[in-house]
C-alpha positions, -999 to 999 in steps of 0.1 A, spaced: 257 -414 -374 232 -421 -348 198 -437 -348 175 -426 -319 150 -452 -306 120 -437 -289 106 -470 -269 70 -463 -255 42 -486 -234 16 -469 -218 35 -436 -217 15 -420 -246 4 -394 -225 44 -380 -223 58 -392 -260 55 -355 -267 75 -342 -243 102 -363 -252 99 -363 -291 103 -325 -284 136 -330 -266 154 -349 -295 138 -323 -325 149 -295 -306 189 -309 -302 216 -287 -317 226 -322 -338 199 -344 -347 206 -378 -350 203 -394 -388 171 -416 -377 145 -411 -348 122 -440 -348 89 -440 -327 77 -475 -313 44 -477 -293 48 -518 -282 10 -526 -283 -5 -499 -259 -26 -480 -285 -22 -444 -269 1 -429 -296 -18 -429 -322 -21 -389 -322 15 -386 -324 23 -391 -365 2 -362 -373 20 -340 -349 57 -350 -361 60 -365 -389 92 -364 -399 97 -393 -373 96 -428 -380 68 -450 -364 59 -483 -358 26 -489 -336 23 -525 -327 -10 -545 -329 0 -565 -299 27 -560 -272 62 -579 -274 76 -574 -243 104 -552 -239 130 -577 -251 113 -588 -283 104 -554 -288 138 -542 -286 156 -569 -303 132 -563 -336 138 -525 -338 179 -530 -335 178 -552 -364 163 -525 -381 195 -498 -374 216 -496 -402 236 -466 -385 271 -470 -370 255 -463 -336 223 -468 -316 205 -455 -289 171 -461 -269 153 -437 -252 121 -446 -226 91 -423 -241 89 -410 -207 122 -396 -202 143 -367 -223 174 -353 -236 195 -322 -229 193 -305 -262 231 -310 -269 233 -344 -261 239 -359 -296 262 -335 -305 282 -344 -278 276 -384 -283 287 -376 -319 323 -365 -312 327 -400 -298 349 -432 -314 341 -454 -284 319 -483 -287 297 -475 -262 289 -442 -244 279 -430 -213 261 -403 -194 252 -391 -167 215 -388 -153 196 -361 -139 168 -382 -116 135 -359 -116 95 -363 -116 73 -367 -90 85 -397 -76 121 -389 -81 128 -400 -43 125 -436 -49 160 -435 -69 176 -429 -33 162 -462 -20 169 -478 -52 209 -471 -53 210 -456 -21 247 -428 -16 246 -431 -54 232 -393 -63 233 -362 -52 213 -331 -51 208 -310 -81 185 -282 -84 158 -296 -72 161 -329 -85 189 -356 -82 224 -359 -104 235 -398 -106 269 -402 -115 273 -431 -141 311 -426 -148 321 -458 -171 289 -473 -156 258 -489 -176 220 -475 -180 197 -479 -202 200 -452 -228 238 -457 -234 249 -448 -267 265 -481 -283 281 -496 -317 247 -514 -335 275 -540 -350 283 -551 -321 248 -551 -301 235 -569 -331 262 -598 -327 248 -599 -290 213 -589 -290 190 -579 -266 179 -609 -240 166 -612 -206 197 -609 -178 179 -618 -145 149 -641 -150 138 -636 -111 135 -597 -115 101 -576 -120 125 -560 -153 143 -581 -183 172 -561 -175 177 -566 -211 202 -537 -212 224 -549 -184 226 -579 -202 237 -564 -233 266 -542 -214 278 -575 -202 283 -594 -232 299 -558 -249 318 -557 -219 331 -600 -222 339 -589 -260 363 -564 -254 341 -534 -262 358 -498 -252 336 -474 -229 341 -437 -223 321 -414 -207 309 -379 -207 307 -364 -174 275 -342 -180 240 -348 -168 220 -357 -203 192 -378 -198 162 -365 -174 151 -397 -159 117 -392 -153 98 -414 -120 66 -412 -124 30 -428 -110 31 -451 -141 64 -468 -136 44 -482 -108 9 -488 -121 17 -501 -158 38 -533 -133 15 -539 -107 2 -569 -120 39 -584 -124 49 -570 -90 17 -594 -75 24 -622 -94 64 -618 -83 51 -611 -46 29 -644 -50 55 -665 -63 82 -657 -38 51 -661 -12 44 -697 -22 86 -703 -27 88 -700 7 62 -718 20 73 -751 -2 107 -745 13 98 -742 54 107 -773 72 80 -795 84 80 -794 119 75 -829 137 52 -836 163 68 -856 194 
């Protein structure tokens, strides 16, 4: 059994599109949850589907708060989160069901209108795939892995690199799965469209300064003073 977490910020304007995705699969999962983390533009979403679960925050959390509050929610044998800008194959949880493993991969179809970036980003990591990009992620991590909620709830979601623009939250969680002897198998098919888009950008610009800044004013402190002879 298999709870599906839709996470959205600021991507209200494509919750549809994926909320479609997992209501159209051959196998629904037992629980799709819908959580808008403080960015007010999903609102118009209940009364379209309502068969989904929602929770609309009155303030943001941050992804890692966020995250950490809806898995201790899951009272499934397994959990998964999905961005609210991204979607599913239609027979992805039927294929995730068959599974025993504690977590479960995927692989990744890269698309959207910024789609090029992922080949800066892991650069000889993807290929091409009609039209878009296919990212092998054979026994590998991402985001939307399916995993065991016992044992991400003995972990918990947390920030894994502290000098990144992203928690990483998810990395961090692989890891400690990983350190506790958790089993990982994989299912070489392309399931997850993993949309780039205009507002992965704009929705971080503000962190992206302030990380520019900082690293700006790091280096500055740490130049040697040059004496005068």
């Amino acid at each position: 059994m298999i709870t599906l977490v839709i996470a959205s910020y600021h991507y209200g304007h494509l919750a549809a599109h994926c909320i479609e995705s997992i209501l159209a699969q051959s196998k629904r999962p037992q629980r799709i949850i819908f959580v808008d983390d403080g960015a007010f533009d999903c609102h118009h979403l209940p009364a379209l589907y309502p068969e989904i679960e929602y929770i609309l925050r009155e303030k943001n959390l941050g992804t890692v708060e966020n995250f950490q509050n809806i898995l201790m929610q899951v009272d499934t044998e397994y959990v998964m989160f999905l961005g609210a800008d991204n979607w599913l194959r239609a027979d992805t949880i039927e294929l995730l069901s068959d599974s025993q493993s504690d977590i479960v991969t995927y692989d990744i179809v890269v698309t959207g209108e910024l789609k090029n970036e992922i080949l800066e980003r892991v650069p000889h990591q993807t290929l091409n795939y009609q039209g878009d990009f296919y990212w092998d992620r054979q026994g590998l991590h991402h985001g939307s892995m399916m995993y065991r909620t016992s044992i991400g709830k003995k972990i918990g979601y947390a920030v894994s690199n502290h000098h990144a623009i992203h928690s990483q939250e998810d990395w961090n969680l692989w890891d400690k799965m990983i350190e506790l002897g958790a089993s990982v198998s994989s299912i070489k098919e392309g399931l997850l469209y993993y949309r780039r888009h205009r507002e992965n950008y704009l929705k971080y610009s503000d962190e992206i300064n302030q990380l520019s800044n900082a690293r700006d004013n790091l280096s500055k402190v740490q130049e040697p003073e040059l004496l005068e002879i």
